[in-house]
C-alpha positions as CSV (number, residue, x, y, z in Angstrom):
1,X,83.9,64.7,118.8
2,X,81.9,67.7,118.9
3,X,80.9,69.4,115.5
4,X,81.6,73.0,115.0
5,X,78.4,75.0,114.7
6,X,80.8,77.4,112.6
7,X,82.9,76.7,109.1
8,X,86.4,77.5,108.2
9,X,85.1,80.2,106.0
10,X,82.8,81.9,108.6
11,X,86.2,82.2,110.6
12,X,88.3,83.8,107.6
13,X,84.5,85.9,106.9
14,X,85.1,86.9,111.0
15,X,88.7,87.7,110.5
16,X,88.3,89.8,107.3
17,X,86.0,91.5,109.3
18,X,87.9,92.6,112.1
19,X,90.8,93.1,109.8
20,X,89.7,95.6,107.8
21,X,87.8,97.1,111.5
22,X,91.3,97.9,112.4
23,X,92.4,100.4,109.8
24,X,88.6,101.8,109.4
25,X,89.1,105.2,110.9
26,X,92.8,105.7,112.6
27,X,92.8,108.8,114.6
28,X,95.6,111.4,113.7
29,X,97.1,111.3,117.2
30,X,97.5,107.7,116.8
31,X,99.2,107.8,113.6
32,X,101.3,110.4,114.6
33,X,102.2,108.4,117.7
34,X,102.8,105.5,115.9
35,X,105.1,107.6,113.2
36,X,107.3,109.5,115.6
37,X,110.1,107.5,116.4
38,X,109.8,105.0,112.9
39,X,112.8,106.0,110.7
40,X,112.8,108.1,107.5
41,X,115.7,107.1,105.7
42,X,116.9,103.7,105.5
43,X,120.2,104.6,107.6
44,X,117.6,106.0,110.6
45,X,119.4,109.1,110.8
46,X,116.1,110.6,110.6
47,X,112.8,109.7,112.2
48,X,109.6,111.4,111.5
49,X,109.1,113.0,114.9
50,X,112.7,114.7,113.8
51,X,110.6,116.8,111.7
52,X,109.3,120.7,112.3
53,X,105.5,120.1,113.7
54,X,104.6,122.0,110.2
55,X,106.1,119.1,108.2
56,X,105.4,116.3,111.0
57,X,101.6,117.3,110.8
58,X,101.3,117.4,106.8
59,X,103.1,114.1,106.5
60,X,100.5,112.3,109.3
61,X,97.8,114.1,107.1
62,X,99.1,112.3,104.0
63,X,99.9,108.9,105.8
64,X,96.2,108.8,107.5
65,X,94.6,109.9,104.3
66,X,96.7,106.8,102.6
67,X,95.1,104.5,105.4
68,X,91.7,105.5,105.0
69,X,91.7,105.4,100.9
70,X,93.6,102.3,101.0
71,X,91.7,98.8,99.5
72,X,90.0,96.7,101.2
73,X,92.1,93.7,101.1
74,X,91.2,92.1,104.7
75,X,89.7,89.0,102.7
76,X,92.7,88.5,100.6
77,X,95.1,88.7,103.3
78,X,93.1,86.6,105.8
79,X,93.3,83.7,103.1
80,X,97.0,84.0,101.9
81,X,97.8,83.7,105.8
82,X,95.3,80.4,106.5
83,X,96.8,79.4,103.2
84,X,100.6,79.3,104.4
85,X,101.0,82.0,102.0
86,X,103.4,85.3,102.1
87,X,103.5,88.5,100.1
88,X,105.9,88.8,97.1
89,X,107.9,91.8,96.6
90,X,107.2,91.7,92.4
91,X,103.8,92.7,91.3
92,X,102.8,93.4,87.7
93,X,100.6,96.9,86.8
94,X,98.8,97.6,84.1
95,X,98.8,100.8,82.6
96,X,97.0,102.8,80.2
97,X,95.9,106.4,79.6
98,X,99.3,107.2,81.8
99,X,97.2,105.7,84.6
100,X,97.2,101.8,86.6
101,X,94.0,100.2,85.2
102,X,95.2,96.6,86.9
103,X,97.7,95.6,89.7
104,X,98.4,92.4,90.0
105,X,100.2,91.0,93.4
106,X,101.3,87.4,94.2
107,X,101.8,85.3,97.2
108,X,103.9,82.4,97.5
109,X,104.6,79.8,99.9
110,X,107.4,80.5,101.7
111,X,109.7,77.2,100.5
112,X,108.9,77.9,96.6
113,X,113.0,79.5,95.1
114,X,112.7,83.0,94.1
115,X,114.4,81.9,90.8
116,X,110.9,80.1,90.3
117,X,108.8,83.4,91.7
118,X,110.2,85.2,89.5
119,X,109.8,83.0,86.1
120,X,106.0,82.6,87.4
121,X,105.6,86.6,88.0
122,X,107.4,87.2,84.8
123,X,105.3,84.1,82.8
124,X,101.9,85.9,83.8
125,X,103.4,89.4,82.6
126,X,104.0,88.3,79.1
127,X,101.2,85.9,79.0
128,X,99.0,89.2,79.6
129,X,100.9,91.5,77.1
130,X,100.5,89.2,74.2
131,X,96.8,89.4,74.8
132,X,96.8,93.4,75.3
């Protein structure tokens, strides 16, 4: 058996890296093409390209100004997929000054009963504000 000149970490370092290359700089026109036809409300009634080009136009600003400000988070999500892991809905924020000064998100594998996501999500929660 041949050894890998390469470790599992220089692939998730790789993936990270191309990750986060994807959402670098989205043009407008692609985010408007990818927006058009995506529903607005949760009934699809409306989709975005429904919308007068005045209102299209400043909600593609918005969205593509949201991409390019977002975090960084290729790394994280690169390891919570080699890792089996998947998003939770819950996440616990920190406030102060009227303001987020911590977010905190969790992953779970997918087997783990949201009866026990939620008692872990809600543990860490009042863990912290005993401490605060």
């Amino acid at each position: 058996m041949t050894e890998r000149p390469y470790t599992d970490d220089d692939l998730r370092a790789e993936a990270a890296r191309q990750h986060a290359a994807l959402t670098f700089d989205p043009g407008h026109i692609g985010v408007g093409a990818e927006m058009e036809e995506q529903e607005v409300t949760p009934g699809g009634e409306v989709t975005w390209g429904d919308f007068r080009d005045e209102t299209f136009s400043a909600a593609r600003r918005s969205v593509h100004d949201l991409i390019t400000g977002a975090a960084n988070v290729s790394k994280w999500a690169v390891a919570l997929g080699a890792d089996g892991l998947e998003p939770y809905d819950g996440q616990l924020t920190l406030d102060g000054d009227d303001k987020p000064f911590a977010r905190i998100h969790f992953a779970f594998d997918p087997d783990m009963p949201e009866e026990m996501r939620m008692a872990l999500v809600q543990g860490v929660g009042t863990e912290i504000a005993r401490h605060l």
